[in-house]
VOKOLMI-687675 format. One record per atom (N, C-alpha, C, CB): x, y, z. Coordinates in steps of 0.05 Angstrom, whole numbers, padded with zeros to 5 digits, always signed. Glycine has a CB too. Example, Ala and Ser with C-alpha at 12.3 -4.5 7.8 and 13.67 -1.06 7.14 Angstrom:
BEGIN
+00264-00114+00156;+00246-00090+00156;+00264-00066+00156;+00226-00089+00181;+00257-00045+00142;+00273-00021+00143;+00258+00001+00157;+00282-00012+00114;
% end
This chain:
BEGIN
-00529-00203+00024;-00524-00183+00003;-00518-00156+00015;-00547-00182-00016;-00537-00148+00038;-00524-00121+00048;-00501-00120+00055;-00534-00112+00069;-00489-00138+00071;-00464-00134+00080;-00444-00134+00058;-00459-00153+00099;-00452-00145+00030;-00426-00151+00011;-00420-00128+00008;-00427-00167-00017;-00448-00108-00001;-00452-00084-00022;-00429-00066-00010;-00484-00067-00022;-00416-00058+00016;-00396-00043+00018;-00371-00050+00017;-00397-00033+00035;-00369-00079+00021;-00357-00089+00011;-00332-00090-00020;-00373-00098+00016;-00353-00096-00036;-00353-00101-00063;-00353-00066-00068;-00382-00123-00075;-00361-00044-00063;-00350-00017-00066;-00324-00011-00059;-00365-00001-00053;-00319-00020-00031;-00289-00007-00024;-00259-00029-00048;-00284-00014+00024;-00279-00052-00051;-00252-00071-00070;-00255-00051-00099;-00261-00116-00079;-00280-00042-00102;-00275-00029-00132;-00267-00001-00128;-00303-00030-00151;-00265+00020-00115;-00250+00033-00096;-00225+00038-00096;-00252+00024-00076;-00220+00012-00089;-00187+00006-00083;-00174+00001-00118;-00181-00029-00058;-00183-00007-00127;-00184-00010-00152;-00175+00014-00175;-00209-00016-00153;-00197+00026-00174;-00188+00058-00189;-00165+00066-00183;-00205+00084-00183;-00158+00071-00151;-00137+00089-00134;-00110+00068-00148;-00143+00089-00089;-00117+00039-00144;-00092+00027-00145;-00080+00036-00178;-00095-00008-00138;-00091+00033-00192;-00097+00036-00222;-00083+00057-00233;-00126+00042-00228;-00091+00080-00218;-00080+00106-00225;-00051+00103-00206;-00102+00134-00216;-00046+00093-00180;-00023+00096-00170;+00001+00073-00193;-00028+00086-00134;-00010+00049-00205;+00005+00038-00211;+00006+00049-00234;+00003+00017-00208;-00003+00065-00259;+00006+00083-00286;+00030+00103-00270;-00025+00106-00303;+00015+00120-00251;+00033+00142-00247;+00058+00129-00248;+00028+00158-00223;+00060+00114-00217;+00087+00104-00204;+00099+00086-00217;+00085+00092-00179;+00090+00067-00232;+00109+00044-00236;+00098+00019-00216;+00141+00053-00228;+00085+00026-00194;+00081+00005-00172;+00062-00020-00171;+00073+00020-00151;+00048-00024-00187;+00031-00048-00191;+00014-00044-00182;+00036-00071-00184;+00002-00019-00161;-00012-00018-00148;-00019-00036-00124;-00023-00014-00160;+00003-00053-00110;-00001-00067-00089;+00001-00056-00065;+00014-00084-00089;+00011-00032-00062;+00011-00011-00039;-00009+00002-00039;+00030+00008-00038;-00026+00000-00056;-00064+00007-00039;-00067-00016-00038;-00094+00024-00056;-00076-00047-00054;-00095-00066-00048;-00077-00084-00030;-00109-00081-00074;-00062-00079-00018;-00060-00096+00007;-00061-00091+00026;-00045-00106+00011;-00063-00070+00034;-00072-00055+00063;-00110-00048+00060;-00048-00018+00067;-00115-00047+00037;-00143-00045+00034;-00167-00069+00039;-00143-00037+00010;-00144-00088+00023;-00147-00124+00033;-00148-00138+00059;-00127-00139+00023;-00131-00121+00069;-00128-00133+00096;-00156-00123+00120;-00096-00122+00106;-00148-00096+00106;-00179-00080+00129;-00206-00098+00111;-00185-00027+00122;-00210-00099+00094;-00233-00114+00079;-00236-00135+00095;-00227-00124+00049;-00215-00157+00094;-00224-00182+00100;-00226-00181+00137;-00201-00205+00086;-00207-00166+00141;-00213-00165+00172;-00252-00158+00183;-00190-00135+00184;-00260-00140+00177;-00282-00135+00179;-00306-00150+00166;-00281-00114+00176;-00291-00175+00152;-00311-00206+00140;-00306-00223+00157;-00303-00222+00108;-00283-00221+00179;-00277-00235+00204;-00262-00257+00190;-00305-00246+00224;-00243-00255+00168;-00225-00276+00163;-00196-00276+00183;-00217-00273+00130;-00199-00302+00187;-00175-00307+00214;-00145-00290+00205;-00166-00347+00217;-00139-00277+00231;-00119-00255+00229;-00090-00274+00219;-00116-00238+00263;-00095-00299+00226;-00068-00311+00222;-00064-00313+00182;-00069-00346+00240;-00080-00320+00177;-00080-00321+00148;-00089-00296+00130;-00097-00343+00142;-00101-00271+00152;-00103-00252+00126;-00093-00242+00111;-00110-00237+00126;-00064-00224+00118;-00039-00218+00104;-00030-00226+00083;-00021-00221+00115;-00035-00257+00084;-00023-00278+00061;-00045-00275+00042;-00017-00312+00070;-00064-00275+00041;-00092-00269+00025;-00097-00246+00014;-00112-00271+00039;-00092-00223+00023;-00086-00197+00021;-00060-00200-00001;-00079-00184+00052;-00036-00199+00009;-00015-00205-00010;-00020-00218-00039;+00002-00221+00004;-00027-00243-00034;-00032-00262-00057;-00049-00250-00079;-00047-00287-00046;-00070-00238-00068;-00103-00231-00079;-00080-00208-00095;-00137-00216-00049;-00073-00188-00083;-00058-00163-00093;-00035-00176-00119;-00038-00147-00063;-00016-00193-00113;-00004-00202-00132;-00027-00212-00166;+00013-00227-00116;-00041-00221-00151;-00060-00234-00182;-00069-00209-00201;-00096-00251-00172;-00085-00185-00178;-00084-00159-00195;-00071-00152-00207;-00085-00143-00190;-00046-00159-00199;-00015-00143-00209;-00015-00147-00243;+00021-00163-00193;-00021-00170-00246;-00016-00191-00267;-00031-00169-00284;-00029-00225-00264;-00051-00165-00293;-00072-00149-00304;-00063-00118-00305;-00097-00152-00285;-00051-00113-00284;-00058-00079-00283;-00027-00078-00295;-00067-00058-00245;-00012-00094-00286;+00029-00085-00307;+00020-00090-00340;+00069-00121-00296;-00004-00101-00339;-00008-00109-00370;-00005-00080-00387;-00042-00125-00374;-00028-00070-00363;-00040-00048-00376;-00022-00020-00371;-00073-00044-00365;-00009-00019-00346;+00008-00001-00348;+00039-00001-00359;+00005+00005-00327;+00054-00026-00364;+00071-00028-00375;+00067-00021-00408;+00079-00052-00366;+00047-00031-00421;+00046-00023-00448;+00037+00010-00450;+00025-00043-00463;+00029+00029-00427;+00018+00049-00434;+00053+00062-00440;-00005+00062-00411;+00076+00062-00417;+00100+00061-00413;+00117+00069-00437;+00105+00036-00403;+00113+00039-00446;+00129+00026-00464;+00116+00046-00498;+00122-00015-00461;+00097+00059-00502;+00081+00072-00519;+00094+00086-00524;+00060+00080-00515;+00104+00110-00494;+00124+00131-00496;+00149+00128-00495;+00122+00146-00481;+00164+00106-00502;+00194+00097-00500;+00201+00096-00470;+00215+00120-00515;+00188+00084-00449;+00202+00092-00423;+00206+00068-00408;+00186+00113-00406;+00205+00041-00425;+00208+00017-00418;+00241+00004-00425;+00184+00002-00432;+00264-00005-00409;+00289-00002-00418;+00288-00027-00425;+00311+00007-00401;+00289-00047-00445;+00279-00066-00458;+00310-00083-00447;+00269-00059-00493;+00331-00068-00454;+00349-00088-00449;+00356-00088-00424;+00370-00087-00463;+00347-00069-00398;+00356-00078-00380;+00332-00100-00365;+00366-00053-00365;+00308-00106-00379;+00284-00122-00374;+00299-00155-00375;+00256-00115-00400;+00312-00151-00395;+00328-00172-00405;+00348-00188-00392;+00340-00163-00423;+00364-00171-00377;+00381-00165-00355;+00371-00176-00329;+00384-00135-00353;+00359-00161-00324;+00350-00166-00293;+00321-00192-00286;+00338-00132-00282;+00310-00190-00316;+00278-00204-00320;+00287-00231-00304;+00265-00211-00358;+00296-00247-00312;+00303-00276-00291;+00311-00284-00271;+00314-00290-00296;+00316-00256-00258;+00329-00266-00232;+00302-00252-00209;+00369-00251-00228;+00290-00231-00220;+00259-00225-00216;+00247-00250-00214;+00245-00208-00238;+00244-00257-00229;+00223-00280-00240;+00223-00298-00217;+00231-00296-00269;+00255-00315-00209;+00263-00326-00192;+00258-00316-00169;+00283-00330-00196;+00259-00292-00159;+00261-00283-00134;+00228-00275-00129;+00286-00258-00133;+00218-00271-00136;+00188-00282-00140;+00173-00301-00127;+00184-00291-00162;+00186-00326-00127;+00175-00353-00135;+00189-00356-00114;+00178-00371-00163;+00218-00351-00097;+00216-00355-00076;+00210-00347-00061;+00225-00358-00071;+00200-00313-00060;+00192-00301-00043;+00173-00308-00037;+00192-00282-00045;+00145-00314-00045;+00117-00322-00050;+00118-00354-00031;+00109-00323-00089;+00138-00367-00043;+00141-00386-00017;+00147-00388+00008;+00151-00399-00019;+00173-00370+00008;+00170-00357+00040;+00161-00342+00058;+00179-00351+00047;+00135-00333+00040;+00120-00312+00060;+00101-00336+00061;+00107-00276+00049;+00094-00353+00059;+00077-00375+00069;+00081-00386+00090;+00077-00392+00055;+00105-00381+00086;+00125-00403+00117;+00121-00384+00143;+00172-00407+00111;+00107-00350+00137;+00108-00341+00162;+00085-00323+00176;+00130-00328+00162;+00078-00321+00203;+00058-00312+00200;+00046-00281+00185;+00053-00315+00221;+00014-00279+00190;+00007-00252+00185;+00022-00227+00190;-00014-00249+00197;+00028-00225+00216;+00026-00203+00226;+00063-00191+00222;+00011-00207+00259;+00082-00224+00205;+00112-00219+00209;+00106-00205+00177;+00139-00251+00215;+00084-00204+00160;+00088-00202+00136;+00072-00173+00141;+00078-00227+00116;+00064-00162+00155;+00055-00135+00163;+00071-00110+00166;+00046-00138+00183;+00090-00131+00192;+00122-00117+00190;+00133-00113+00173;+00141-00127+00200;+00147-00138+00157;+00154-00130+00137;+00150-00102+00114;+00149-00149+00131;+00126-00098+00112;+00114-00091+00099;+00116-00058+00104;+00092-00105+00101;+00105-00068+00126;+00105-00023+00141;+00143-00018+00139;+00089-00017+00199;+00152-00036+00154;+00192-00027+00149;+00199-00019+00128;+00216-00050+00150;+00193-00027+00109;+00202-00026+00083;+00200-00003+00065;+00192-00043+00071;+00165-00008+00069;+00153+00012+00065;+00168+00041+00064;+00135+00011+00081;+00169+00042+00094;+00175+00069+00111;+00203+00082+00099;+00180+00062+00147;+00225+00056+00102;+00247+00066+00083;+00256+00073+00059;+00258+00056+00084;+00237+00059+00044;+00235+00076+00029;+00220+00096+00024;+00235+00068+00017;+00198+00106+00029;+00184+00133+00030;+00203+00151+00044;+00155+00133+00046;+00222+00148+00063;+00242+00171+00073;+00267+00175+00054;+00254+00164+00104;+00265+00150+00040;+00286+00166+00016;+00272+00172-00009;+00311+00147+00006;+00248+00177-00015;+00246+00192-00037;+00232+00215-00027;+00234+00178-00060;+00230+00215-00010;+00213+00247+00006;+00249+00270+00012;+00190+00233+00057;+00259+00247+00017;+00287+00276+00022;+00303+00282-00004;+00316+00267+00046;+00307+00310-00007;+00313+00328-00039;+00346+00308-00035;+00316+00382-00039;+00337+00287-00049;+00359+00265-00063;+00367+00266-00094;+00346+00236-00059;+00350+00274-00103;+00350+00274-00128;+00373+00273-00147;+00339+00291-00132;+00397+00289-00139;+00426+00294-00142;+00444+00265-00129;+00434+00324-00126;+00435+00241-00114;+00443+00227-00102;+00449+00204-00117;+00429+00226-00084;+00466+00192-00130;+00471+00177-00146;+00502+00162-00143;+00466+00191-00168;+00493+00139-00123;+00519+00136-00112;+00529+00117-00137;+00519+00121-00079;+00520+00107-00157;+00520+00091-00180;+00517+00098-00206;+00506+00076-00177;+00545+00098-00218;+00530+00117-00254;+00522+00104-00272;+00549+00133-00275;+00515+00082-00268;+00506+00061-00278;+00491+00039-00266;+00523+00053-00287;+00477+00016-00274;+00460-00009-00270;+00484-00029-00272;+00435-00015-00294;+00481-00032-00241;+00514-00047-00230;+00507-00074-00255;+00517-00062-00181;+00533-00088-00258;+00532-00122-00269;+00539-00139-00254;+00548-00130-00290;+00550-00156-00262;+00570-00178-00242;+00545-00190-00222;+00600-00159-00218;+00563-00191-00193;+00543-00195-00164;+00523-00176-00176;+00557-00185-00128;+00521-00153-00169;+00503-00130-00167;+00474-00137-00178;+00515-00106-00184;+00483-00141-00211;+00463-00144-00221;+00446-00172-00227;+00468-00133-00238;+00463-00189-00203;+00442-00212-00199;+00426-00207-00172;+00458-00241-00198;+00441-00203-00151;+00428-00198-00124;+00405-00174-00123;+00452-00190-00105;+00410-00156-00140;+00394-00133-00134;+00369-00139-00143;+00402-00108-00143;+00360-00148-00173;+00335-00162-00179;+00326-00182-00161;+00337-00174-00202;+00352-00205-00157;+00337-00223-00136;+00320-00211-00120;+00352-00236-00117;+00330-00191-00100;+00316-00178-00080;+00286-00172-00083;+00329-00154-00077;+00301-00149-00106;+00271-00131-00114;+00242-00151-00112;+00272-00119-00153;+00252-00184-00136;+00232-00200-00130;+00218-00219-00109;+00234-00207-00142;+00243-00218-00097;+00230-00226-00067;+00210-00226-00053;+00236-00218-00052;+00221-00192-00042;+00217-00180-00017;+00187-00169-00035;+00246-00155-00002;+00188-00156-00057;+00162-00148-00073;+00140-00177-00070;+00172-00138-00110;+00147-00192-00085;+00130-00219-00073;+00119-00223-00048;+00145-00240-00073;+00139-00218-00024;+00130-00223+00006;+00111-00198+00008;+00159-00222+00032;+00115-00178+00006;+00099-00151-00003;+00063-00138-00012;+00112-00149-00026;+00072-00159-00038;+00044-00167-00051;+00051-00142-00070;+00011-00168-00028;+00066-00127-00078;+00070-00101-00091;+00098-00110-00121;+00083-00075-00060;+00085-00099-00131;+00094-00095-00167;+00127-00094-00169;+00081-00059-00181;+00136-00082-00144;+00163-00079-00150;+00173-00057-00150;+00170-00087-00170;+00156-00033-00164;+00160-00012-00169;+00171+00005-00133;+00130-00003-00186;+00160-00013-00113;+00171+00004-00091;+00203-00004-00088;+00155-00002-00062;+00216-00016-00099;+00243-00023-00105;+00248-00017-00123;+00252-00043-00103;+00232-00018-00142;+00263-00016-00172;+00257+00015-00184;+00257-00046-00210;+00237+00036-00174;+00241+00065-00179;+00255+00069-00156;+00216+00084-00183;+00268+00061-00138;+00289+00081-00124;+00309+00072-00126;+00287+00087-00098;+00314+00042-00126;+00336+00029-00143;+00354+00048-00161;+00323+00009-00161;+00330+00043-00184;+00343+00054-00206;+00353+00088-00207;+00323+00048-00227;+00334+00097-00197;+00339+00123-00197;+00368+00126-00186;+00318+00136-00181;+00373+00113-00162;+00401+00117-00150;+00420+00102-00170;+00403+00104-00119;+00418+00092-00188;+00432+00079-00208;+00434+00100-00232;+00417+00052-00216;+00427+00123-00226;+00427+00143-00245;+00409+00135-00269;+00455+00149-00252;+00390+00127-00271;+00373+00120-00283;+00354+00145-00285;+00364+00096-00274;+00340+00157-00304;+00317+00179-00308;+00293+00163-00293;+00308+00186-00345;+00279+00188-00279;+00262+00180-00266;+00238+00170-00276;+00260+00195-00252;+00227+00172-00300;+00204+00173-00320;+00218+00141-00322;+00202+00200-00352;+00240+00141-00342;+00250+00114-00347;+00242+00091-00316;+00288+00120-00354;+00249+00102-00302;+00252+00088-00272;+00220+00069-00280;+00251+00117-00236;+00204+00087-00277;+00177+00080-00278;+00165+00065-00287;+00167+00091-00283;+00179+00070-00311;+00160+00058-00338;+00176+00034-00334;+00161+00074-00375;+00203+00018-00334;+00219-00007-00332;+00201-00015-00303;+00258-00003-00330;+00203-00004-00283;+00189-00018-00263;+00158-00031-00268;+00188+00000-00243;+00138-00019-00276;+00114-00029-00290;+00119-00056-00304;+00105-00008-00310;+00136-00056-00318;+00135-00080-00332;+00147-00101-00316;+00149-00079-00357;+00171-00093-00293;+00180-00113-00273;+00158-00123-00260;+00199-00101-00252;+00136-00104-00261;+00113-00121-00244;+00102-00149-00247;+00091-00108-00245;+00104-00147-00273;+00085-00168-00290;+00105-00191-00282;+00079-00162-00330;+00132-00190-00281;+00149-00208-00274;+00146-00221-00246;+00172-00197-00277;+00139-00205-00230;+00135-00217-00200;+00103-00220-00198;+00149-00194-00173;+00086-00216-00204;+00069-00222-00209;+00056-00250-00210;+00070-00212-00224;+00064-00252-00237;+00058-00277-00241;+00072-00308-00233;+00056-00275-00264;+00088-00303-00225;+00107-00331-00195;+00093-00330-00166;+00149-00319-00182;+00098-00305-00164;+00079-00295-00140;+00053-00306-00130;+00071-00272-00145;+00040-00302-00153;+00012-00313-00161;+00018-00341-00143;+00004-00317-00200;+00023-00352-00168;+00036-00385-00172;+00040-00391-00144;+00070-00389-00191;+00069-00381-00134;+00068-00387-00106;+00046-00395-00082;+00077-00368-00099;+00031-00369-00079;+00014-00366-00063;-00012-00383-00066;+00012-00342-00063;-00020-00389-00090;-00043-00405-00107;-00037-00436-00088;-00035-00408-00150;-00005-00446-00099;-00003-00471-00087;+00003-00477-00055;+00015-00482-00102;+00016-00457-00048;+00015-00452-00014;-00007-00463+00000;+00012-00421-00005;-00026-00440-00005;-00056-00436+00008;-00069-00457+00003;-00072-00412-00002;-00063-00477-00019;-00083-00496-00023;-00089-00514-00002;-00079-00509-00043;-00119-00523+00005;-00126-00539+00029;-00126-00524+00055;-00108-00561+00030;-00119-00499+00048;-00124-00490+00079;-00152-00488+00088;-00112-00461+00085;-00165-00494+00112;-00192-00498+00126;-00191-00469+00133;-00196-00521+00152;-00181-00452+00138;-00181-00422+00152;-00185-00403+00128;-00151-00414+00170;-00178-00407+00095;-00188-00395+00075;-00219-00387+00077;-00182-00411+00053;-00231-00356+00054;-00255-00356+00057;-00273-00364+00039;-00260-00337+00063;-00288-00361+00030;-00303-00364+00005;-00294-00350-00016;-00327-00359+00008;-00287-00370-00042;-00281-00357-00070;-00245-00354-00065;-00302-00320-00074;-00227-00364-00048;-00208-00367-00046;-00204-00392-00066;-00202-00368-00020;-00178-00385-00086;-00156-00405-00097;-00135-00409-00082;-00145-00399-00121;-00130-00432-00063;-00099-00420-00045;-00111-00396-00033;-00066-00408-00068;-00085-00379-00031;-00081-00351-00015;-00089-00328-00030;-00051-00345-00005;-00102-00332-00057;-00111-00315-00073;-00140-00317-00077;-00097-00318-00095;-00159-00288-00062;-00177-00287-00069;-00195-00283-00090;-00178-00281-00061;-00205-00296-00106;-00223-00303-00129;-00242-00273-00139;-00246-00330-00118;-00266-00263-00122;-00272-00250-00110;-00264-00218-00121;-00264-00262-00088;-00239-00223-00097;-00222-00190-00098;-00214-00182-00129;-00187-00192-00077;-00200-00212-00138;-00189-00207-00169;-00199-00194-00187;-00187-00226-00183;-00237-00205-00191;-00246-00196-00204;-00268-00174-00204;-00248-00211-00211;-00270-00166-00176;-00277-00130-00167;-00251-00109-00178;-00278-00126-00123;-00230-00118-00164;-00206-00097-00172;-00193-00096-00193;-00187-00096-00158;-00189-00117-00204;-00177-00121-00236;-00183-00091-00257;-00197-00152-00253;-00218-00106-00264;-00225-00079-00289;-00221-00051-00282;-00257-00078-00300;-00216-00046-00256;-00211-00019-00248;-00186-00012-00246;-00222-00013-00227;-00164-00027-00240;-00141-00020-00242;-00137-00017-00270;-00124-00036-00228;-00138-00046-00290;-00136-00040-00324;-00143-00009-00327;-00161-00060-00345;-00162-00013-00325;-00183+00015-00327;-00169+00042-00327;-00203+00017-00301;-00148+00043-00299;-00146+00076-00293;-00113+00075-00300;-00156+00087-00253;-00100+00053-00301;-00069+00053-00305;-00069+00072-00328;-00054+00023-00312;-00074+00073-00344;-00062+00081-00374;-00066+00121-00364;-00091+00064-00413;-00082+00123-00351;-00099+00152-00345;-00069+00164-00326;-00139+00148-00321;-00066+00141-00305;-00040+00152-00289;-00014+00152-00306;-00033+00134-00262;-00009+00133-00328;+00012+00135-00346;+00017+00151-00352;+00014+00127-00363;+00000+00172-00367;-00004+00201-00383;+00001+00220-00357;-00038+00207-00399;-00012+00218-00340;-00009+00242-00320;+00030+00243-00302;-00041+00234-00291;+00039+00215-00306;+00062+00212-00301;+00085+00229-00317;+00063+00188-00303;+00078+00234-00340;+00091+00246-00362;+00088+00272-00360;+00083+00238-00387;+00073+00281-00339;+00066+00310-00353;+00076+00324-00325;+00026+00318-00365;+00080+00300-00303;+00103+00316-00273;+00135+00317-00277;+00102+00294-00239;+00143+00338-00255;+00168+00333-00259;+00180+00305-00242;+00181+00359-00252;+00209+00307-00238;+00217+00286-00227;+00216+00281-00204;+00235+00283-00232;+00213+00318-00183;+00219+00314-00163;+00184+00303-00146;+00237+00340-00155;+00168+00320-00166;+00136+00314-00167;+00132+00288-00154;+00124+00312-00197;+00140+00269-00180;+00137+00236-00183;+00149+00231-00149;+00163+00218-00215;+00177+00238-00146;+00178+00226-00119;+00168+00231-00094;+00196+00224-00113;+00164+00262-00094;+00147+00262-00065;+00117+00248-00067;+00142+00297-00053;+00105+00244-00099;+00080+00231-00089;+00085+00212-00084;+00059+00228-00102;+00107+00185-00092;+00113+00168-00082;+00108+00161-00053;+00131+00169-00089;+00131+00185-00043;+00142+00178-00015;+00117+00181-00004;+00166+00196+00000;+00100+00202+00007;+00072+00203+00013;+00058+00179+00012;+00059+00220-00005;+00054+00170-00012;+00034+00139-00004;+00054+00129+00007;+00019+00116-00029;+00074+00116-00002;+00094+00099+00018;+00091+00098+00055;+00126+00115+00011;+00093+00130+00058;+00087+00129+00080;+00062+00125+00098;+00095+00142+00082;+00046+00137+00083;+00017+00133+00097;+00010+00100+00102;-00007+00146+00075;+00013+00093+00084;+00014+00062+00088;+00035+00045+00102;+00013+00052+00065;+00063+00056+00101;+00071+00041+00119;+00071+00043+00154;+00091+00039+00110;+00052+00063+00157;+00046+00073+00183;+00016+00052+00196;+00039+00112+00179;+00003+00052+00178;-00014+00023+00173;-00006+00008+00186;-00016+00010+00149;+00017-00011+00174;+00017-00035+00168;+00031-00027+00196;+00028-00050+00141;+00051-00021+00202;+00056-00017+00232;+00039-00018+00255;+00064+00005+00236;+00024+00002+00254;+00005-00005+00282;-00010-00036+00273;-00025+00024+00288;-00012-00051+00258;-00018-00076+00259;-00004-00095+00267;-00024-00082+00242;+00022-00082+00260;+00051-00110+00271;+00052-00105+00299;+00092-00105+00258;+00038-00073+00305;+00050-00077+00336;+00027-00080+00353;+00068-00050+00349;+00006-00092+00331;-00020-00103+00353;-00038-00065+00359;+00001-00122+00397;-00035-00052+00355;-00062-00025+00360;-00077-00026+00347;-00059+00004+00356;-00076-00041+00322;-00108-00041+00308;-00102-00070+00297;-00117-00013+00281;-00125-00083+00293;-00133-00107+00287;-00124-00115+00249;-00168-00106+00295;
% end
């Protein structure tokens, strides 16, 4: 029991922070609980080869819960684009469900990489005064608007993150309002989310290197430390989202973006465990 108790603080912890990051941003809050997950389980001594995927997975299940709560706070103030949900919702959904399968297929430390790269690129484009940058005056159709959701749900799936780190800069560069950006991304979460889940649930199953209170690659555990706290604080970051400006919203973005993908880096390149 001693050892859980800090444990079971830093998951509820991670929780609040994610909560409020996923109202503000749009982000599901998977860019705190998967780097938080990963340092967690590392220091429970769960094998490095499988933590990432556990981390990821565990973070997707939250997702499910916290887009609940932050997509409807969103959608309260008109900032959910219903028909482009419509639009893009199935090929998310899809890209999800494969993504979640192919981050199974690879190790920890390639889904680390992943993770910090991505990261990083995008935090350097919403940190530089872009704002005016709109190479698109519109939410492409045709190719565009099948491939670009695919993506979003992918690579967000391999991720363990809501989406929102793709589809607010996406959109924004699609000339999309940045508030709007947000609030449509929140609800994309719930879309990758729940395949994601799915994915990773049936992956992980039977693995001997899982820890205790694992379903598959989704910790049991984590779900239900971080869940009521993300529900909890989303709706609080919703409101406070409304009341920044645009350029506000993106440098806090870029900031976590980066801090974390500086993380996940020194892990891909082996300096910290």
């Amino acid at each position: 029991m001693e050892g859980l108790i800090p444990l079971v603080l830093t998951l509820a912890a991670a929780g609040v922070v994610a909560g409020l990051i996923a109202g503000l941003l749009g982000v599901g809050g998977g860019i705190v609980i998967v780097p938080v997950l990963d340092t967690a389980l590392a220091v429970r001594g769960v094998d490095p080869a499988i933590r990432m995927h556990v981390a990821v997975g565990t973070s997707l299940a939250t997702i499910i819960f916290t887009s609940l709560s932050s997509s409807r706070a969103h959608h309260a103030k008109g900032a959910v684009d219903v028909e482009l949900v419509k639009r893009w919702g199935p090929f998310i959904f899809v890209g999800s469900l494969m993504g979640s399968v192919a981050a199974a297929q690879v190790q920890s430390v390639v889904l680390a990489g992943i993770f910090g790269v991505v990261a990083l690129l995008i935090a350097i484009q919403m940190m530089l005064p872009l704002d005016n940058y709109r190479p698109w005056k519109q939410v492409p159709r045709g190719a565009g608007g099948i491939i670009t959701p695919s993506l979003i749900g992918g690579l967000s799936a391999m991720m363990g993150i809501g989406g929102g780190t793709f589809s607010v800069a996406a959109l924004t560069m699609m000339s999309q309002p940045i508030h709007r950006a947000v609030g449509t991304a929140a609800f994309f979460g719930l879309l990758i989310a729940i395949p994601g889940t799915i994915g990773f649930i049936i992956n992980g199953l039977g693995d001997p290197r899982l820890p205790a209170g694992n379903l598959g690659y989704v910790n049991l555990i984590g779900v239900v430390l971080i869940s009521p706290m993300t529900v909890l604080m989303a709706p609080f970051g919703a409101r406070l989202a409304h009341r920044l400006s645009r350029r506000q919203l993106s440098l806090a973005f870029g900031v976590f973006l980066l801090i974390v993908s500086v993380r996940m880096l020194l892990r891909f390149t082996g300096l910290i465990d």
